[in-house]
Each structure stands twice: as structure tokens, then as C-alpha cells.
Backbone as a chain_set.jsonl record, in Angstrom:
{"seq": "XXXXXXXXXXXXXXXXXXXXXXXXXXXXXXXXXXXXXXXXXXXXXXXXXXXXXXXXXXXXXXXXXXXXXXXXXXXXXXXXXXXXXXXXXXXXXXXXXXXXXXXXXXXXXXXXXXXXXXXXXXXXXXXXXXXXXXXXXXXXXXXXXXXXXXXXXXXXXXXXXXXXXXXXXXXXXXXXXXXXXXXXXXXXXXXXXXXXXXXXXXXXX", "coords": {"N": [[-16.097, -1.24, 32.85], [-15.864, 0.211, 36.294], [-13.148, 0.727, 38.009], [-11.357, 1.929, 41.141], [-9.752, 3.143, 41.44], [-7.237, 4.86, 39.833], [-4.517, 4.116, 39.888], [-4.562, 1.649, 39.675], [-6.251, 0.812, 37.685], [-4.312, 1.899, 35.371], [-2.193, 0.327, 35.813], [-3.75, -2.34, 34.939], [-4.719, -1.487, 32.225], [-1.717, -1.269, 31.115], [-1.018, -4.368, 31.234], [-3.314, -6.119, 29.843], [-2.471, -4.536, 27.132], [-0.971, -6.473, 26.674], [-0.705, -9.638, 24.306], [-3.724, -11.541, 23.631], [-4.536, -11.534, 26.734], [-7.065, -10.111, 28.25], [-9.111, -7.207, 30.074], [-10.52, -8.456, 31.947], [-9.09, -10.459, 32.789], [-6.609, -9.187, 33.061], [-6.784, -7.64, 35.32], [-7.435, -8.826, 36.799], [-4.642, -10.21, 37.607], [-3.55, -8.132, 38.147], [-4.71, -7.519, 40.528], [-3.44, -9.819, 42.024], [-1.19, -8.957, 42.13], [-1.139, -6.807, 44.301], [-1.447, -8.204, 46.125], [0.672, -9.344, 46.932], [3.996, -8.819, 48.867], [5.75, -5.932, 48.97], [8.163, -7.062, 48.488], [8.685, -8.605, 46.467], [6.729, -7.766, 44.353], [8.774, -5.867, 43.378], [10.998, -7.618, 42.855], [9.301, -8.632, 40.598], [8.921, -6.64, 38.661], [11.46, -5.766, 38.177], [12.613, -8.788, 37.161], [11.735, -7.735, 33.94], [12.47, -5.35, 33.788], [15.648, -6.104, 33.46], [15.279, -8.167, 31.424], [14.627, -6.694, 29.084], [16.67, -4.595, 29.053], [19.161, -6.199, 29.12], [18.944, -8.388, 27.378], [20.248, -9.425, 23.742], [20.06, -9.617, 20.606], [21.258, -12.079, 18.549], [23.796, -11.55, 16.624], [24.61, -13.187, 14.397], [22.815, -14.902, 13.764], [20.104, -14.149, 14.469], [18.959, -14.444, 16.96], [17.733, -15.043, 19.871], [19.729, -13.873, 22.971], [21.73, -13.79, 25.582], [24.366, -12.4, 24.651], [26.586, -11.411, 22.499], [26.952, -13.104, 20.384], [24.793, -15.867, 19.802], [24.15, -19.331, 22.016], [23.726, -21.545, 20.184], [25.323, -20.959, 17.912], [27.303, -20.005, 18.766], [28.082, -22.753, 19.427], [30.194, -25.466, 18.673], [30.139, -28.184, 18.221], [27.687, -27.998, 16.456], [25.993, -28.18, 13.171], [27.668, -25.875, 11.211], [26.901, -25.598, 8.835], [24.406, -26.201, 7.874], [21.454, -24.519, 8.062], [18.986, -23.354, 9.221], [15.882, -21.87, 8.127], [13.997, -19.606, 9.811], [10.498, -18.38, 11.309], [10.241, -16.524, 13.303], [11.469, -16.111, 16.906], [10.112, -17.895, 18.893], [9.952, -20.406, 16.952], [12.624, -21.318, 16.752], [12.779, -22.313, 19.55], [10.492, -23.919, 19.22], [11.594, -26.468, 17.81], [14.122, -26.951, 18.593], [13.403, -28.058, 20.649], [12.471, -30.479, 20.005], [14.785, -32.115, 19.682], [16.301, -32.958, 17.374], [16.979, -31.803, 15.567], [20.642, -30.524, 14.507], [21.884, -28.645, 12.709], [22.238, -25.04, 12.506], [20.424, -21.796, 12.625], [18.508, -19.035, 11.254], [16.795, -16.208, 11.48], [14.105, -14.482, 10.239], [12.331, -12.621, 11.096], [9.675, -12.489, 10.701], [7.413, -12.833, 8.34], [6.98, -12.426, 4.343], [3.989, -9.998, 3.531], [1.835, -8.331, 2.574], [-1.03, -7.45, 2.962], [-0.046, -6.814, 5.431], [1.88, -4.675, 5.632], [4.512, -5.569, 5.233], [7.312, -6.355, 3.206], [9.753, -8.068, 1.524], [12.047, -6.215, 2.115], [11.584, -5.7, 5.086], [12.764, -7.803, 6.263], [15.138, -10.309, 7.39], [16.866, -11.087, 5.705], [18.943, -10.314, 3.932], [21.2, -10.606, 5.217], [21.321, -13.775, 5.209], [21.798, -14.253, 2.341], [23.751, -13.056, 1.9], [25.787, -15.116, 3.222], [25.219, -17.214, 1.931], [26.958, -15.86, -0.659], [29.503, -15.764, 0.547], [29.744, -18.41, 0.165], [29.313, -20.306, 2.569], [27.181, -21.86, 3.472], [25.62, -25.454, 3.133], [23.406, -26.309, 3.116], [20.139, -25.288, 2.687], [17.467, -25.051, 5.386], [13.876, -24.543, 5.033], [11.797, -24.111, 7.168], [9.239, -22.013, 7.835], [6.181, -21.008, 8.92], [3.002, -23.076, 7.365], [1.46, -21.676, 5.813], [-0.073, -19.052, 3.257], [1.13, -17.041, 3.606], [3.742, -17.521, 4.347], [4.627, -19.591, 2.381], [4.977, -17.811, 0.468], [7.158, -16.177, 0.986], [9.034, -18.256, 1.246], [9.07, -18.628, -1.408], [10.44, -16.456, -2.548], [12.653, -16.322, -1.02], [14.032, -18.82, -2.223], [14.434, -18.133, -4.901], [16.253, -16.324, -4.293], [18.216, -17.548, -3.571], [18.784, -19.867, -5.721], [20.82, -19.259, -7.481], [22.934, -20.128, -6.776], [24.513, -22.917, -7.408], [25.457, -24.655, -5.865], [24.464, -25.394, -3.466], [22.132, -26.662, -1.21], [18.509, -26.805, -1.174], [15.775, -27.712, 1.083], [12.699, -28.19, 2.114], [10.2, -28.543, 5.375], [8.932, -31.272, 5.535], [5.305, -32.517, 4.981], [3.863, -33.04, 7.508], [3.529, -31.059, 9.188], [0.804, -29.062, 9.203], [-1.275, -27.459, 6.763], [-1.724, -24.552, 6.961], [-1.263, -24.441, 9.747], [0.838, -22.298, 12.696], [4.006, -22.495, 12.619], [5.151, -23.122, 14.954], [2.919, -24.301, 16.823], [2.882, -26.267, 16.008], [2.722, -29.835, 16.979], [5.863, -31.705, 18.993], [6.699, -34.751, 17.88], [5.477, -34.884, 15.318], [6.751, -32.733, 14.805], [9.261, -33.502, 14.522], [9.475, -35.0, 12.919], [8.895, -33.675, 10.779], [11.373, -32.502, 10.024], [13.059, -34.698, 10.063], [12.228, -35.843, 7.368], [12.532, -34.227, 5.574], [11.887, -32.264, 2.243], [12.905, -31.692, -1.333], [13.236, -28.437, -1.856], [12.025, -28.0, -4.612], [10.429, -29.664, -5.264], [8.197, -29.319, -4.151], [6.257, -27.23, -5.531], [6.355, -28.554, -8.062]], "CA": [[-15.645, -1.732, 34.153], [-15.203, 1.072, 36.748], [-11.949, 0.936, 38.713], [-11.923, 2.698, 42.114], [-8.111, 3.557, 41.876], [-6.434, 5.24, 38.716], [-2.893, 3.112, 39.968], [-4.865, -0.057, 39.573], [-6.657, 1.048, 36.15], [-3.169, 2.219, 34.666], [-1.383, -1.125, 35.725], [-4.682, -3.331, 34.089], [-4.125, -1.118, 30.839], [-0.38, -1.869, 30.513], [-1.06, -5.904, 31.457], [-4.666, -5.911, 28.361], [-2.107, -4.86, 26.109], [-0.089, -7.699, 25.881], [-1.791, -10.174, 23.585], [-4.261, -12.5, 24.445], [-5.245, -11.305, 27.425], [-8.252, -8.963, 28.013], [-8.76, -6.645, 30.913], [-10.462, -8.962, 33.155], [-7.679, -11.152, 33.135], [-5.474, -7.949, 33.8], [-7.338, -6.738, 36.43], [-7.094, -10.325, 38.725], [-3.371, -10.371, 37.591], [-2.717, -7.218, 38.852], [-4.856, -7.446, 42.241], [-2.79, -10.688, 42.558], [0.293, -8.24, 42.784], [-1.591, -5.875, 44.947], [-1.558, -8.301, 47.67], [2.259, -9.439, 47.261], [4.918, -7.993, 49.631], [7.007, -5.3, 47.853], [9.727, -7.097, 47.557], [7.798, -10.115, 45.549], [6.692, -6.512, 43.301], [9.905, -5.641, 42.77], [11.191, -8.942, 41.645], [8.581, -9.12, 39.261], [9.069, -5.711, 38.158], [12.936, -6.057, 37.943], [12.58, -9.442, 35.758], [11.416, -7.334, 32.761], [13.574, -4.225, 33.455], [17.049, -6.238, 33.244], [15.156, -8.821, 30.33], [14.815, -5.459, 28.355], [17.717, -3.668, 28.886], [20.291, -7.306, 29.022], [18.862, -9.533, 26.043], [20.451, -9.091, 22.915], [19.835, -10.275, 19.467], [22.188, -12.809, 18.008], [24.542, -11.155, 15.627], [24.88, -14.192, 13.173], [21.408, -15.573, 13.06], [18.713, -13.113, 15.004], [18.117, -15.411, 17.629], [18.297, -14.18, 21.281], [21.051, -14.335, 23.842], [22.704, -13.142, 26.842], [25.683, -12.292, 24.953], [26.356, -11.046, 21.453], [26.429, -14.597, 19.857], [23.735, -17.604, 20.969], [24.229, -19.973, 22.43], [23.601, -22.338, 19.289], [25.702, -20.292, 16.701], [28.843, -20.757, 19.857], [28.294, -24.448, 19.941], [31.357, -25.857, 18.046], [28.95, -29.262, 18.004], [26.408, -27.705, 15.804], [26.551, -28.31, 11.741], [26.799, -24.847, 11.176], [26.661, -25.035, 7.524], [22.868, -26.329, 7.944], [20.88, -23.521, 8.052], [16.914, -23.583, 8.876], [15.304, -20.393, 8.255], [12.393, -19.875, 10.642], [9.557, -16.938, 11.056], [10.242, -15.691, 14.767], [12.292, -17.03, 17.793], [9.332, -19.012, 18.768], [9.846, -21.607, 16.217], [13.442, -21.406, 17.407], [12.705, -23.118, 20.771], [9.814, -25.61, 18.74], [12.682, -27.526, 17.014], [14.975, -27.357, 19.701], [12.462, -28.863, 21.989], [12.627, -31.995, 19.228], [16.5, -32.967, 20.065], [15.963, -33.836, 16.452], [17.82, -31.07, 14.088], [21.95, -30.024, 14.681], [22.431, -27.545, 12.711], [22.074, -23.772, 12.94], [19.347, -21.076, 12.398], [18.23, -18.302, 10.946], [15.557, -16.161, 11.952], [13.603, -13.821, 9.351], [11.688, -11.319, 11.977], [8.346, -12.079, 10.263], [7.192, -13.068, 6.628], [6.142, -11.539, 3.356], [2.478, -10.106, 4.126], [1.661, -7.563, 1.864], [-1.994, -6.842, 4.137], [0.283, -6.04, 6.693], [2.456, -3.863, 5.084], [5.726, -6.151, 5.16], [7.714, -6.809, 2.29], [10.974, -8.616, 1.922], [12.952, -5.2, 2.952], [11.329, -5.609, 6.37], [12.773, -9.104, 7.005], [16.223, -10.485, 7.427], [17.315, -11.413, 4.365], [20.326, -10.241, 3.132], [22.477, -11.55, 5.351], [21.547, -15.147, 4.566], [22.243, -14.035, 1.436], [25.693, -12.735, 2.002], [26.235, -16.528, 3.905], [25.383, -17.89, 0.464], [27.813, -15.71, -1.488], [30.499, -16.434, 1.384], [30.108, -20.173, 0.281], [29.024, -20.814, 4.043], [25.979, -22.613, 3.31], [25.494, -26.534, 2.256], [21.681, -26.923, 2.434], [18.618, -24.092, 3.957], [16.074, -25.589, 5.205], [12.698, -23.771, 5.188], [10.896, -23.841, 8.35], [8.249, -21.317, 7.995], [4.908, -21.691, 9.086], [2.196, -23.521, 6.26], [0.688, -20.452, 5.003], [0.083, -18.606, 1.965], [2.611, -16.172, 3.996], [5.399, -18.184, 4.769], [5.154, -19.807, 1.294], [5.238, -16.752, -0.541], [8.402, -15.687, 1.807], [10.144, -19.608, 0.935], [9.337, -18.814, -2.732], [11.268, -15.647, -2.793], [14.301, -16.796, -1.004], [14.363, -19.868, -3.287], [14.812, -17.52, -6.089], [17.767, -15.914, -4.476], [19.449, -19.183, -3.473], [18.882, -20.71, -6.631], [21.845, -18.906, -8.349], [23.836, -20.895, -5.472], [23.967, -24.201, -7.685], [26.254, -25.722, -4.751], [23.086, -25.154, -1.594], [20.68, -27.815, -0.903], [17.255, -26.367, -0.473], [14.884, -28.24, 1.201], [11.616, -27.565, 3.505], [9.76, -29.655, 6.188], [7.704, -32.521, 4.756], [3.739, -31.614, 4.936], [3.299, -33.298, 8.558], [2.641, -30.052, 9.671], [-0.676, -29.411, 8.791], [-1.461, -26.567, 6.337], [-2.092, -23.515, 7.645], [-0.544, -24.207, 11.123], [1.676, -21.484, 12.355], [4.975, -24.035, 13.001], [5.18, -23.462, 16.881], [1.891, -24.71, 17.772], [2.947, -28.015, 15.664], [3.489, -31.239, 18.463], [7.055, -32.336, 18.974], [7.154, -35.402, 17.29], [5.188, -34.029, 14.044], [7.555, -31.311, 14.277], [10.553, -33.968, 14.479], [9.356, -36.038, 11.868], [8.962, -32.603, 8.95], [12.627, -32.14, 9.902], [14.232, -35.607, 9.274], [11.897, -36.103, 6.367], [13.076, -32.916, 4.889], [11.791, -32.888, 1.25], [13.582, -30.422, -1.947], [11.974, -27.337, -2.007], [11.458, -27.857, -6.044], [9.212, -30.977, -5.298], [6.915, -29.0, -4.008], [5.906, -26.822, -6.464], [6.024, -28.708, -9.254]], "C": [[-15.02, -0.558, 34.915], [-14.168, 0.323, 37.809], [-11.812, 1.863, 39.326], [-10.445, 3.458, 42.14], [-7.787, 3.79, 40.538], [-5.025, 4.633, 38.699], [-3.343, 1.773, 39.467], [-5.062, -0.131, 38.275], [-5.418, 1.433, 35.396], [-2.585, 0.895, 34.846], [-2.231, -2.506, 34.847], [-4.879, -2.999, 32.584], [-3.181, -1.522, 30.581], [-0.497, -3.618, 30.633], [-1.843, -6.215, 30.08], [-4.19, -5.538, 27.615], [-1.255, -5.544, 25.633], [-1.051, -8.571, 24.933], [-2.165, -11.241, 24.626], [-4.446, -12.062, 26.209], [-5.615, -9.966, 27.659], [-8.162, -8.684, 29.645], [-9.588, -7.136, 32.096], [-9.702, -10.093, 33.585], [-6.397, -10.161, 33.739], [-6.09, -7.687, 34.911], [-7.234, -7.98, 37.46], [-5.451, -10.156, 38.322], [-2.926, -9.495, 38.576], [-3.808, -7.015, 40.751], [-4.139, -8.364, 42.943], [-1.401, -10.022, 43.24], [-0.272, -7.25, 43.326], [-1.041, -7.257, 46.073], [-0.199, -8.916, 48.146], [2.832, -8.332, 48.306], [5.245, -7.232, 48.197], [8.162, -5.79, 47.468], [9.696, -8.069, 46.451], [7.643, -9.273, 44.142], [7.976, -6.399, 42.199], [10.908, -6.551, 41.952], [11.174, -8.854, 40.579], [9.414, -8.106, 38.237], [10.596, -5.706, 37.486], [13.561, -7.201, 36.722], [12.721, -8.903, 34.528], [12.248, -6.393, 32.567], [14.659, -4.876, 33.069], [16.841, -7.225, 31.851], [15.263, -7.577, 29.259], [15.868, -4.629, 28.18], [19.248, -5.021, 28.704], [19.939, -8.465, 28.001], [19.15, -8.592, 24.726], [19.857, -10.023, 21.775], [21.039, -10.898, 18.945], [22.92, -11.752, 16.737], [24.725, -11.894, 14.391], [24.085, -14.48, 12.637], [19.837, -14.879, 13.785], [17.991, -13.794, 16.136], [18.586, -14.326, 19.367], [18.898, -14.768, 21.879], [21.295, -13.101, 24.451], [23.592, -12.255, 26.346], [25.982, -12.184, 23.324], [26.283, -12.279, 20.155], [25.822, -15.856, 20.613], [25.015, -18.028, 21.15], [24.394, -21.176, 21.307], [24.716, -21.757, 18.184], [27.19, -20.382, 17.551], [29.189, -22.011, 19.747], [29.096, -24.815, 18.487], [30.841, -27.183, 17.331], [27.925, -29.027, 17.216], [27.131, -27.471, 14.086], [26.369, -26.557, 11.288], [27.063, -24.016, 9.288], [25.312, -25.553, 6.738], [22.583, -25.697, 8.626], [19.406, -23.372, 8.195], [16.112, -22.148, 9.216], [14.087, -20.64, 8.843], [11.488, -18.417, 10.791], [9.968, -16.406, 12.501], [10.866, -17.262, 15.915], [11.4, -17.951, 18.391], [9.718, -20.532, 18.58], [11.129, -22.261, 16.018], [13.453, -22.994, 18.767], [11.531, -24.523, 20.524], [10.916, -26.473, 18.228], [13.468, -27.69, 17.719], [14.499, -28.165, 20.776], [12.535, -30.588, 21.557], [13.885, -32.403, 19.572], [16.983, -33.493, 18.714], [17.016, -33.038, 15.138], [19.526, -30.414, 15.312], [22.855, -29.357, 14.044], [21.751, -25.689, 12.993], [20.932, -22.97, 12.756], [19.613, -19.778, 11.692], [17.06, -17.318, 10.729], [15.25, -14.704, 10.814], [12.694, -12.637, 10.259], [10.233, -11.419, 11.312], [8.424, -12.817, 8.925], [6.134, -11.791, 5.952], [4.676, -11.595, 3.179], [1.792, -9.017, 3.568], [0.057, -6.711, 2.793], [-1.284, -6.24, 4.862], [1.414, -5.336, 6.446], [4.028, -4.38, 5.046], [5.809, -6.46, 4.314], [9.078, -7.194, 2.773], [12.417, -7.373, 2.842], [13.108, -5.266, 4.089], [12.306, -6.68, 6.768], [14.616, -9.12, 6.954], [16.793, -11.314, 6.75], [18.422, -11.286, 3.681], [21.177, -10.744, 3.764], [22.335, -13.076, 5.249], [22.215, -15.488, 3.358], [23.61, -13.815, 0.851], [26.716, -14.375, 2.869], [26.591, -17.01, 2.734], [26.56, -17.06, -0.463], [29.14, -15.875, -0.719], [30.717, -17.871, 1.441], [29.937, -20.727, 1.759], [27.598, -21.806, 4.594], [26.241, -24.036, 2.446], [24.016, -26.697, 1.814], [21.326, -25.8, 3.767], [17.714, -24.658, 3.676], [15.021, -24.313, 5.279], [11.77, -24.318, 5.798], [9.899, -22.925, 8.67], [6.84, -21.731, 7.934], [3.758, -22.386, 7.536], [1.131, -22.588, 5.682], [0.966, -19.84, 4.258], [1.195, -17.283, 2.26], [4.002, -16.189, 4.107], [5.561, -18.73, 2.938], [5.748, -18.926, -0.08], [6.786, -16.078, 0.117], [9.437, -16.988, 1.439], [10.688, -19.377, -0.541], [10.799, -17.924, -3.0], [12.746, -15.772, -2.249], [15.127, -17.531, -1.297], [14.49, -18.888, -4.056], [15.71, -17.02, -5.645], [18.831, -16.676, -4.451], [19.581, -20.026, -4.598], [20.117, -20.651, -7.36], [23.377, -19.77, -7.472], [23.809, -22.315, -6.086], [24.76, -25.081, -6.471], [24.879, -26.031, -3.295], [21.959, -25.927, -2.469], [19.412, -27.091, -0.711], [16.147, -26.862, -0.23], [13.508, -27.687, 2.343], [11.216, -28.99, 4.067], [8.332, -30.385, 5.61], [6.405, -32.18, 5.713], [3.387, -32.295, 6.318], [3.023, -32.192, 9.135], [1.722, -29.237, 8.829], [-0.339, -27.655, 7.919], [-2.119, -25.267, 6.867], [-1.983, -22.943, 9.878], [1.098, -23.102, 11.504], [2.782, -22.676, 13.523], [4.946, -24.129, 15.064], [3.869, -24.095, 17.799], [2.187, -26.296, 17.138], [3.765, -28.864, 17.147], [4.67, -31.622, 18.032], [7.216, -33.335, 18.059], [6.427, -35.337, 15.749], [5.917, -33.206, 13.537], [9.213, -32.4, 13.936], [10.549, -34.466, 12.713], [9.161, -34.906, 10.475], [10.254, -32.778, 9.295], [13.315, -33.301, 9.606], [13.241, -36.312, 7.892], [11.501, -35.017, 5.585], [12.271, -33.089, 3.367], [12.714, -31.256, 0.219], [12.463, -29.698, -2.087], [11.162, -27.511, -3.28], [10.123, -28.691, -6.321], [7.889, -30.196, -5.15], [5.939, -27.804, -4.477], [5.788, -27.156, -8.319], [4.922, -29.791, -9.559]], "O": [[-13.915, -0.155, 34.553], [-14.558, -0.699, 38.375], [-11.982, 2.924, 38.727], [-10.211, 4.345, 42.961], [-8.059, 2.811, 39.844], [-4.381, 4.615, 37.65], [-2.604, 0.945, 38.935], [-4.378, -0.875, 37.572], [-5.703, 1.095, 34.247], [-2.494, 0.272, 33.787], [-1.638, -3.422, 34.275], [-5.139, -3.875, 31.76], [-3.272, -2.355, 29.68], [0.231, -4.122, 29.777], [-1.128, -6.568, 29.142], [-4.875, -5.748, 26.614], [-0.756, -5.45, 24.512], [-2.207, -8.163, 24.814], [-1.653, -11.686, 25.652], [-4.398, -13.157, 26.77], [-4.952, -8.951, 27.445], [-7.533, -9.393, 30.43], [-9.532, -6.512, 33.155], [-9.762, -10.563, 34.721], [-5.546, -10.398, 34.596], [-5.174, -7.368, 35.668], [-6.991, -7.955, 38.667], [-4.969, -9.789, 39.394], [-2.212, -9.757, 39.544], [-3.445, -6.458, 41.786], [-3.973, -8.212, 44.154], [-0.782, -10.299, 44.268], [0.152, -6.281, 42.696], [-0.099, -6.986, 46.818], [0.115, -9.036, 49.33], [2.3, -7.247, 48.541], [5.134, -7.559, 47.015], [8.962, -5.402, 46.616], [10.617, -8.257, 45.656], [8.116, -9.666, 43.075], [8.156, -6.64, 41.005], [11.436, -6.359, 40.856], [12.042, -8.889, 39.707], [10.219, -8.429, 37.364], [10.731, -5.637, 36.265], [14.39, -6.993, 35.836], [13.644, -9.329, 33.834], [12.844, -6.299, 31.494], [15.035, -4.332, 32.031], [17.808, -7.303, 31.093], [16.249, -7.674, 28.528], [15.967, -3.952, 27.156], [20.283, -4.635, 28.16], [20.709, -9.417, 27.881], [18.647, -7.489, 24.515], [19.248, -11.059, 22.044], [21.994, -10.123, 18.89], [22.114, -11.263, 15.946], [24.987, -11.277, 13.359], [24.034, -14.523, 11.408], [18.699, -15.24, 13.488], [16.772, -13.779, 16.302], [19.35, -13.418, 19.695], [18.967, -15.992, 21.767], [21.172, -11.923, 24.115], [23.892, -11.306, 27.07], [25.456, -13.146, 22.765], [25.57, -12.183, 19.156], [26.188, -16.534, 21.573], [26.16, -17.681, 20.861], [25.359, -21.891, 21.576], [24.852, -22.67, 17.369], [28.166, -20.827, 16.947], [30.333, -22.435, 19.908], [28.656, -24.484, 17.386], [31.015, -27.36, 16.125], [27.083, -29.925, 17.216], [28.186, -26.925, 13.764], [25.277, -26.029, 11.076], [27.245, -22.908, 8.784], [25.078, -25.45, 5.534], [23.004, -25.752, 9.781], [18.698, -23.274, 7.192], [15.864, -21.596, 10.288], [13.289, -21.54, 8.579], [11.968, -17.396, 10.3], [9.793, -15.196, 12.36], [10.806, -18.49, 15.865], [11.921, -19.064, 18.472], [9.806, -21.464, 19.379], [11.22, -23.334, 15.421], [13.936, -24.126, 18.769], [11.498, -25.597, 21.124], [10.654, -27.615, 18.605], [13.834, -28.865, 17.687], [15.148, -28.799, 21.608], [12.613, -31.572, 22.293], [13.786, -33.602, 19.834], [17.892, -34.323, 18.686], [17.572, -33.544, 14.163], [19.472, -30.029, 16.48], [24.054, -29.251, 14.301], [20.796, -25.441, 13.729], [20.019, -23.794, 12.698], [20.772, -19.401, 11.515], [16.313, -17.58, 9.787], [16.192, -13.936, 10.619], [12.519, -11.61, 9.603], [9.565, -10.388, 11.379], [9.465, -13.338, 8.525], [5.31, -10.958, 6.331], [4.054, -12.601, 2.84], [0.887, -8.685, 4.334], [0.122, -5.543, 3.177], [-1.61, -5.086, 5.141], [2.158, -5.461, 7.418], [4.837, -3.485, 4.803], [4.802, -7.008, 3.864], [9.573, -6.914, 3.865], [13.267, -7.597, 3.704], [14.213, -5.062, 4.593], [12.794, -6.406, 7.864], [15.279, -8.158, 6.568], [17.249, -12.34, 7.253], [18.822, -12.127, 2.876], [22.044, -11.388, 3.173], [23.414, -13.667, 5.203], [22.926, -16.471, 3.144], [24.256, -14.18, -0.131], [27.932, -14.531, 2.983], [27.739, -17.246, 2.358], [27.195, -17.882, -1.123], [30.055, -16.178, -1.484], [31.427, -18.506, 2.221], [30.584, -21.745, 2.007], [27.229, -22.236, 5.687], [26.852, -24.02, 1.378], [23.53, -27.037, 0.736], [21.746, -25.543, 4.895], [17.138, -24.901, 2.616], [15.424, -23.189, 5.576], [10.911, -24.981, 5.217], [9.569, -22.938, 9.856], [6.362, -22.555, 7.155], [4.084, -21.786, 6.512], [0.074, -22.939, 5.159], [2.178, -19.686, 4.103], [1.881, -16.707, 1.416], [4.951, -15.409, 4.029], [6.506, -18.3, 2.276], [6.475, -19.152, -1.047], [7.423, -15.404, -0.692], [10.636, -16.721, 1.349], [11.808, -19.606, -0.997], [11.862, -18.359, -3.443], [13.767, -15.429, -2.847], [16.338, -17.491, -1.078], [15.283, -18.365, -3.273], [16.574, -17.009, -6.521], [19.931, -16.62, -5.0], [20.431, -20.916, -4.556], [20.585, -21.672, -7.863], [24.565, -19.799, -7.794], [23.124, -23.103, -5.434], [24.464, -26.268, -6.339], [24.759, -26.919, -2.451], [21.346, -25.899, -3.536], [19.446, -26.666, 0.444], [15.276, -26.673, -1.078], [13.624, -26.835, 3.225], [11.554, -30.101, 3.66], [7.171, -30.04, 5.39], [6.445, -31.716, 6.853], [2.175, -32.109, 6.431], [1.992, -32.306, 9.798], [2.09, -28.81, 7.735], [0.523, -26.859, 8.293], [-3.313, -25.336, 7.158], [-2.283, -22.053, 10.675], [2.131, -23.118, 10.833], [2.55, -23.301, 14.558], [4.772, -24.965, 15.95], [3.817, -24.3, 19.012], [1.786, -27.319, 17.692], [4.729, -28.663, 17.885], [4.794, -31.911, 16.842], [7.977, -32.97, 17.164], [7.118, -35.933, 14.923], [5.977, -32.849, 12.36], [10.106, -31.987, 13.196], [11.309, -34.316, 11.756], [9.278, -35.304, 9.316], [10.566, -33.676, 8.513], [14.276, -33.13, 8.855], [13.662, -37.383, 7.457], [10.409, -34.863, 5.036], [11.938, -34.266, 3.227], [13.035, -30.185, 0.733], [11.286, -29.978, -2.314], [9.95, -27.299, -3.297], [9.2, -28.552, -7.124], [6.841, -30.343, -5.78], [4.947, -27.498, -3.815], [5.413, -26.511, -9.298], [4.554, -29.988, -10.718]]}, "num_chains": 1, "name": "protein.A"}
């Protein structure tokens, strides 16, 4: 696809490498902001500069925020000695969308994926870990997606929590479908794994 302008072809490169969309989707995006005013540009442009340089990462549980602790991990109203470990902030905003779970989170940055060169080092792990030897935990749920990725990432943090005989450990009952990655699961599928929680042990034996 020639491009008559090297400004236009540099702005339809940086758009084609976000995911999911390819460079004739970049290339109408960005003639769409060709024919904006500048100050419509700048907006846009400005959005991403102050999202990039003013979102932080939660300090407690890896979730994002304004402000060095969420929004959820602030709330005084939230059980925050239920714990639901999840794969990426994503799957964050799926369960919150349910109205359905009240306590807290914990976000892992990924799962164990050995193809893709992640092992547990990569992920965020120890400080759950340090929750559990702080006695700050009653029950972790396990919210990670239904794949041989996420389960191999549940197994291993069941083996560190196990030495925890006081912590509940349960995951979300099999309504979400095997091999679904959890954020594309529908709201009330997604409500219904979370109040029909099951123990993690059930489901391996």
C-alpha cells in the first residue's frame, strides 16, 4: 500500500501496531484525524500523553489508579481479606461489571507460559505470598482464565498457599467455558463462577 506522505505512513505504522488492528484500519483512523481541527488532534494526542505519564499501578494489588492505592483496595466497604487473583486488569473490570463479588484483588501481570518465556519470577507473586504470611488472607479465589496456562499458574500458587492451613482456596465453578480467556466470559456466567465458588482441591481430584 503506497502512501503519498511519509507523516501519514509514520502515523498508520504507530496506529497497525496496536493489536488487532491492521494497517487499513490505521490508515482510515488516521485520515479521520487528518480532517479534525487541531485542537480535536491535540485532545486526542494529549489523552494518551497525561494516561501515560498520570496512571499508576496499585501498590497493594497491581491494579490501576489515579493515585498510589485503587480505588477498590481504599474502599473501607470492600472484604479485604477476600482476595481473587486474576491474569491482567482486564478481568479486573469483568467482575466488577457483575456487582456480584466484594472483596479485593490481586492481579498476577500474566500467567505461567513456558512457550512464551514466562515463569513464575515474571509474575506477581510474592507479595500475595507475603499477605499470606502476614495472616491477611481468609480465602483466594482463583480467577484465571480456563487454560492449560492459567491452570498451571492456580496449581503453583496452591502449592504455596497450602502451607497456610487457615486460607480458603477456592476457584470459579466451570461456567466459564474451558479455554475461554475470563474477560470475554458474559456477565451473568461470570457472576454465577463467582458465587458458586468451588475448593480448589475438588478440582483436581
Amino acid at each position: 500500500m503506497e502512501i503519498p506522505s511519509k507523516h501519514i505512513a509514520r502515523a498508520v505504522e504507530q496506529l497497525a501496531s496496536l493489536p488487532s488492528i491492521g494497517k487499513r484500519t490505521a490508515l482510515r483512523l488516521v485520515l479521520d484525524l487528518l480532517r479534525r481541527s487541531p485542537e480535536e488532534v491535540e485532545q486526542f494526542s494529549n489523552a494518551f500523553t497525561t494516561m501515560k505519564n498520570e496512571v499508576k499501578i496499585c501498590k497493594s494489588c497491581g491494579n490501576i489508579s489515579d493515585a498510589e492505592i485503587c480505588s477498590i483496595c481504599a474502599n473501607p466497604r470492600r472484604d479485604h481479606r477476600l482476595i481473587c487473583v486474576v491474569e491482567d486488569i482486564r478481568d479486573i473490570l469483568a467482575i466488577e461489571s457483575t456487582a456480584s463479588y466484594k472483596g479485593i484483588y490481586h492481579v498476577l501481570g500474566g500467567v505461567i507460559s513456558p512457550m512464551d518465556g514466562q515463569g513464575p519470577e515474571d509474575l506477581n507473586i510474592d507479595s500475595l505470598i507475603k499477605k499470606a504470611e502476614e495472616n491477611r488472607i481468609d480465602e483466594v479465589i482463583f480467577a484465571l482464565s480456563a487454560t492449560m496456562e492459567g491452570d498451571t499458574t492456580n496449581f503453583y500458587i496452591y502449592k504455596k498457599l497450602k502451607v497456610y492451613k487457615s486460607i480458603k482456596v477456592t476457584t470459579l465453578s466451570r461456567g466459564v467455558s474451558v479455554g475461554t480467556e475470563l474477560h470475554y466470559a458474559d456477565e451473568i456466567t461470570l457472576s454465577r463462577s463467582i458465587t458458586q465458588r468451588l475448593p480448589f482441591e475438588s478440582t483436581f481430584q
